[in-house]
N, C-alpha and C positions, 0 to 999 in steps of 0.2 A: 745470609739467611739462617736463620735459628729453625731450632725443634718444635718450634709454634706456627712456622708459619704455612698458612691456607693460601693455595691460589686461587684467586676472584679470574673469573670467564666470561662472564657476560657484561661485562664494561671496562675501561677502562682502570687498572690498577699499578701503582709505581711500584709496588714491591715483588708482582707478576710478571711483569712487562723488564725487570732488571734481573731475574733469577736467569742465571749465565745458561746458555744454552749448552758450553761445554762440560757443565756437571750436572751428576744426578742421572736419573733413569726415566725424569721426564721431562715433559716440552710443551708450553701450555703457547695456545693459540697460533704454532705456527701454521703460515701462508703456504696454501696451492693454489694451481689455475687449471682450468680444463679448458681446454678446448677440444672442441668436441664430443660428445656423447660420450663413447669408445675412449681417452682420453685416459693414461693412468699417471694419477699423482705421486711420483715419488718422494718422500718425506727426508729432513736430516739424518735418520735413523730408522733402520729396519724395525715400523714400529709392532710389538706383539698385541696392545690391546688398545682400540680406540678409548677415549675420556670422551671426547666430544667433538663433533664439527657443527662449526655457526658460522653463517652470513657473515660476509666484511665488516656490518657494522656491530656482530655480536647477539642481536638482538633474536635472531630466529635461531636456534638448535637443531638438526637434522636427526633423522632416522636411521640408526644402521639398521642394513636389512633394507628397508624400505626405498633409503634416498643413495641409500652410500653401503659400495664393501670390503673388507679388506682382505688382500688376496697380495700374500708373498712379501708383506710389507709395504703395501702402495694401497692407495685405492681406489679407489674403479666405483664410476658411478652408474646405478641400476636403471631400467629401462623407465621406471614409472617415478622417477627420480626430479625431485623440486628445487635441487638445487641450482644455482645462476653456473651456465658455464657459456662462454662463447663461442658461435657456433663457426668452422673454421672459415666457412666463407667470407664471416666478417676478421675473420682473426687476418689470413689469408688473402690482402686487398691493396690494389694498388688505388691511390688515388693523386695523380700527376700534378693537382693542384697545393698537394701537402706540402713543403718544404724540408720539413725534418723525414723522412721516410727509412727506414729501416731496412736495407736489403739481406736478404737470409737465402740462404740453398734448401730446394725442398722436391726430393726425389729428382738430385740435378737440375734442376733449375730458377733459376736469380727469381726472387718474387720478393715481395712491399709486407710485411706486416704490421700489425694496429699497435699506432703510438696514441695512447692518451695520457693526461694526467689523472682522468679519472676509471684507468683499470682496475685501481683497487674496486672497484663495485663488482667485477666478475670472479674474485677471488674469496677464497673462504680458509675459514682456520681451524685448524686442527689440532686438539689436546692430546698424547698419547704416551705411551709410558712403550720400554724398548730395555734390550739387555745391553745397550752399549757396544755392538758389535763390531764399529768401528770409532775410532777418540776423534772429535772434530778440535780443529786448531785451539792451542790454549793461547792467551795471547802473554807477552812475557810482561814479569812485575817488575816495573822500573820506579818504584816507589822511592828508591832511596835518590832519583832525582826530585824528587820532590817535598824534599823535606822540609822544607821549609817551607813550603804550605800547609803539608800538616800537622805541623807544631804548633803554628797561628789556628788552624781549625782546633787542635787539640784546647788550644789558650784562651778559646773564645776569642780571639782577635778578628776583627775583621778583616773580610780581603776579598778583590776583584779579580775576577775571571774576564781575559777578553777572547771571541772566537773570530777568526777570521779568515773566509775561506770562500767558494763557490757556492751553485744552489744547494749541494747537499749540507751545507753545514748553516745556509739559510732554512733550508727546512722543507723545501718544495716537496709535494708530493705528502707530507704528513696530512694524516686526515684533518688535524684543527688546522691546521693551514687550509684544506678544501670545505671547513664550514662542514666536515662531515662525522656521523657516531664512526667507532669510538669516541674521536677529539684526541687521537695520542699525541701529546706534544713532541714539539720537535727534539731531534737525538742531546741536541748541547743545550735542553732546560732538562731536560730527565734525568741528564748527566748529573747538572747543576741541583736537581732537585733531590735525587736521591745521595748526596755528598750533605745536604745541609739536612737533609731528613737524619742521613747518619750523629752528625754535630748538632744538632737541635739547631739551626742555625735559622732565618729569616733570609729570607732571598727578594732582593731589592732592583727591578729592573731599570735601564737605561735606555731611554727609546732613541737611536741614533738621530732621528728626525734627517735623513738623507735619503737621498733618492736610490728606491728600488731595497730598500733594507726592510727587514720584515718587522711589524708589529708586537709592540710587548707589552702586556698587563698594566696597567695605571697602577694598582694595589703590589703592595710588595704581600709575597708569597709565605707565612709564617708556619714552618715547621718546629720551633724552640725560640728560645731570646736570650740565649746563649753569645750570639755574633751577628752580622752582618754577611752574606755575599752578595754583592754588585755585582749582576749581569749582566756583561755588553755584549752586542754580537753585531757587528757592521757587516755581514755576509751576503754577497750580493750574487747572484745568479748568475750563469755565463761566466762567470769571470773567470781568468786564466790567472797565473802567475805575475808574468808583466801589468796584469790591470789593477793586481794588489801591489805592484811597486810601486805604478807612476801615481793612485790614489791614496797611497799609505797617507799621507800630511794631510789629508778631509777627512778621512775615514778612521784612522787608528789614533792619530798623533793628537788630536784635542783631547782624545776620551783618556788617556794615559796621562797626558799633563794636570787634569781637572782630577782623576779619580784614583789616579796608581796602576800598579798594575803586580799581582804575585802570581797569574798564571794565564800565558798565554797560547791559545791554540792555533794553530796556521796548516789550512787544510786547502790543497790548491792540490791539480793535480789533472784531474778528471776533464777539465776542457784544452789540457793539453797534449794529447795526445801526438801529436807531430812532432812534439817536439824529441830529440834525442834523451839518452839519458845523460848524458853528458852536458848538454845545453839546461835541461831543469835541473840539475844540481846546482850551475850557476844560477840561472834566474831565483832559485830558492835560497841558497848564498846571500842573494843583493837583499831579497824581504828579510831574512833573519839577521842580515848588520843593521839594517833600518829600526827593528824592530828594541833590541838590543842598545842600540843607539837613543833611545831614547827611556825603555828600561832596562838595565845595565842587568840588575836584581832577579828582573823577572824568572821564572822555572817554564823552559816549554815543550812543548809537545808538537812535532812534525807527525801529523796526520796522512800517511800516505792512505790514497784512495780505494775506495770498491773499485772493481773492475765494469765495466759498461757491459751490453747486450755482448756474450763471447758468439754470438752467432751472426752475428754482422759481418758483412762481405762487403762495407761501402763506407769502411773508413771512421765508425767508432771503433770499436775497440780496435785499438792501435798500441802503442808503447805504454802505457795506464800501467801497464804489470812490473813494467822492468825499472819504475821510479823507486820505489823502497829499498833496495839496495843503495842507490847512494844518497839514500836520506840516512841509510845509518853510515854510512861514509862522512857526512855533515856533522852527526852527532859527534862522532868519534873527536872529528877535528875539533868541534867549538868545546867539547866536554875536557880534551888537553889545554886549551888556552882555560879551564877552569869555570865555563857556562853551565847550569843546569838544561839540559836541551835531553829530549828525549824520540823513540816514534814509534808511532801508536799503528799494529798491522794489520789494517784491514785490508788492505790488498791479499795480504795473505790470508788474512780470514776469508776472504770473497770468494777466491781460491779453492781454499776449500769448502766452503758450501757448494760450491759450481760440482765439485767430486760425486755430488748425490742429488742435487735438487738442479732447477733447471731456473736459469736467469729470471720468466715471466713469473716463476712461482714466489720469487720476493721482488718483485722491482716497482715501483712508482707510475713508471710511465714507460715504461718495455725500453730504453734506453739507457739511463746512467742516474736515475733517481730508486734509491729505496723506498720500499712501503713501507708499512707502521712495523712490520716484523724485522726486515733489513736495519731500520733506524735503533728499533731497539738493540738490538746486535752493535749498531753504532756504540750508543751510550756504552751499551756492556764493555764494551774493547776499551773504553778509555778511561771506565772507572776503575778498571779489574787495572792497565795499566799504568796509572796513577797512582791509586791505595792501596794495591798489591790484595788488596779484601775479595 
């Protein structure tokens, strides 16, 4: 971010939506949720002045004083108050018919709270400036694994990005995935987008044409005419570990042999929670020789996961925390045999958001999806790890 630059609030913006949460003295649009009236929204940061609160989709602006107040850093919504909050009964609900159910403790006792995909509608975002009273995670610059991608961005060279992970790294929960305003795209085209906005680059997508893989632009995306980026993403939902092994040869391996490949993303994690850490270092092991195995070249990036709902009592959140550790245990290994392999920490970012803000106030679907705010954090983490910028 330079000296010129203005944050855009009422729509969708890439150079707003990328300004690092962990710098600076402000913080444009993030996510709370109320539930209930009474309900106080704790922010990332003890904020001193509001900028702004608006509707999920941006579109309506609220009234401090009137709708909204802020009191100790948090804020607290007023009696004759128009903003969307969820009122606990529905928050607060079992329904035996649901399958995915959330169980939580609440004044001692096991109760069901609301999973949607479309929670983001009861959430609202908030602009505010703060004196930094406490540093939120930085994440670390491993730029010099990847040098060699940007030498070729620096070169104007072309080159492909492929992602491949579970629904977070498909995109679920992003509002342009639900057809909804904003429209933030998903975390690994923002990623993509603001890397080639940086290189004047044109970004050229790949539509896996495979089952259960998300959708991508017909039109390649021109930001300069500098290079080329090709962007693939086979990222399929639910998927574990093991289901990116035994699929790697439909899913990864044509798109490598047809287009190359100079950086690859592998973000698996979040649907395994059962598993040991010990046992997902192996299964993570078997993807990155496969991976490897076919680009020898490639520079990657081990994505360890956010963390799911930390208030579940019924078997999300599970081991999700203790995988990053020996993902840098991985790295370590394949970086001695002489691989560019790196990992990107949002676990520990998650981590530390959870320090101050509460799961529902960034999450997708109250379970293990980010919202448009969580996602952007996504991107941040892995361009801030990648270009060290």
């Amino acid at each position: 971010m330079n000296n010129e630059f203005k944050p855009v609030l009422g729509r969708y913006d890439l150079d707003t939506w990328m300004a690092p949460v962990w710098k600076g003295t402000e913080v444009y649009n993030e996510s709370v949720m109320f539930v209930g009236i009474g309900d106080k929204a704790p922010l990332l940061y003890p904020a001193d002045k509001i900028i702004s609160v608006r509707s999920f989709d941006l579109k309506t602006e609220y009234v401090e004083g009137k709708d909204y107040v802020l009191k100790d850093g948090r804020l607290e919504l007023t009696e004759g108050t128009s903003i969307t909050y969820i009122p606990e009964d529905v928050y607060y609900s079992d329904n035996p018919e649901f399958p995915f159910q959330v169980k939580v403790m609440r004044d001692g006792v096991e109760t069901s709270i609301r999973f949607s995909e479309l929670i983001c509608k009861y959430q609202v975002f908030v602009t505010y400036t703060h004196k930094c009273g406490r540093k939120v995670f930085t994440p670390k610059n491993e730029s010099e694994k990847f040098a060699k991608l940007l030498k070729k961005l620096e070169n104007g060279e072309d080159v492909t990005l492929v992602f491949y992970g579970d629904s977070i790294t498909f995109g679920a929960s992003a509002t342009d995935m639900l057809g909804l305003d904003p429209h933030t795209p998903i975390w690994a085209k923002m990623f993509t987008h603001f890397l080639a906005k940086k290189y004047g680059y044109t970004v050229k997508y790949v539509a896996p044409d495979l089952p259960s893989t998300g959708e991508v632009p017909s039109e390649p995306l021109v930001f300069g005419t500098n290079g080329t980026i090709t962007y693939i993403n086979p990222a399929v939902g639910g998927w574990r570990v093991v289901d990116g092994i035994e699929k790697f040869d439909t899913y990864v391996k044509p798109f490598v042999e047809e287009y190359g490949c100079d950086f690859l993303l592998l973000a698996y994690g979040m649907n395994d929670g059962g598993n040991t850490p010990e046992t997902e270092k192996e299964l993570q092991r078997q993807l990155i020789d496969l991976c490897f195995g076919i680009a020898p070249d490639a520079e990657m990036l081990l994505l360890a996961t956010m963390v799911p709902n930390n208030e579940s009592v019924n078997g999300w959140y599970a081991n999700q925390h203790l995988y990053e550790p020996v993902f840098y245990e991985l790295a370590e290994e394949y970086t001695a045999l002489g691989k560019h392999i790196a990992v990107g920490q949002m676990t520990t970012m998650s981590l530390s958001v959870l320090e101050t803000k509460r799961f529902r106030d960034y999450t997708g679907n109250n379970i293990n999806h980010p919202n448009d705010f969580m996602a952007r954090i996504y991107a941040q983490v892995v361009y801030s790890t990648v270009t060290g910028d």
